[in-house]
C-alpha positions, 0 to 999 in steps of 0.5 A: 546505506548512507542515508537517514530513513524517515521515521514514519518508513514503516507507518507510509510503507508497511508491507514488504512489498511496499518498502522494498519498491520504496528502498530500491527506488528512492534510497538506492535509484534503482529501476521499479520492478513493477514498472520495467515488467520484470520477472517474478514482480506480480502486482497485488490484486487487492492495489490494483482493484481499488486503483481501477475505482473512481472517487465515488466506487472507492468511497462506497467501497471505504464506508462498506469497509468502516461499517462492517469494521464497526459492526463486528467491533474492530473499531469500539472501544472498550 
C-alpha cells in the first residue's frame, strides 16, 4: 500500500468490518460504503442500537454488561 499501518490498527479496529471501512477510507481514499448506501453494506445491528443511546442509556447499558461479565467470572482473577 505504500504506507506504514499504525501498530495498534488491530487494537482500534478489530473486526473485519471495521478494518476494511478503516483501510479503504483512510489508507486507500475511497468513498465509505456505509455511508454512500452502497449494495450488499448492511450495518451492524448491535453499532447502530448503542449509537442511538444517550450518555446516561449507554452507561446503564456498560455497567449491566460489566456486572454480568463479572458475575459469571469473565473479569476475576484467577
Amino acid at each position: 500500500m505504500g504506507r506504514t499501518l499504525p501498530a495498534t490498527l488491530l487494537f482500534k479496529h478489530p473486526t473485519v468490518d471495521t478494518l476494511t471501512t478503516y483501510l479503504a477510507t483512510e489508507v486507500l481514499g475511497l468513498a465509505n460504503p456505509a455511508e454512500t448506501g452502497a449494495p450488499g453494506v448492511v450495518p451492524d445491528a448491535d453499532v447502530v442500537e448503542v449509537q442511538e443511546l444517550d450518555d446516561e442509556e449507554a452507561e446503564a447499558d456498560a455497567r449491566l454488561e460489566l456486572a454480568t461479565l463479572t458475575a459469571e467470572g469473565w473479569l476475576n482473577e484467577k
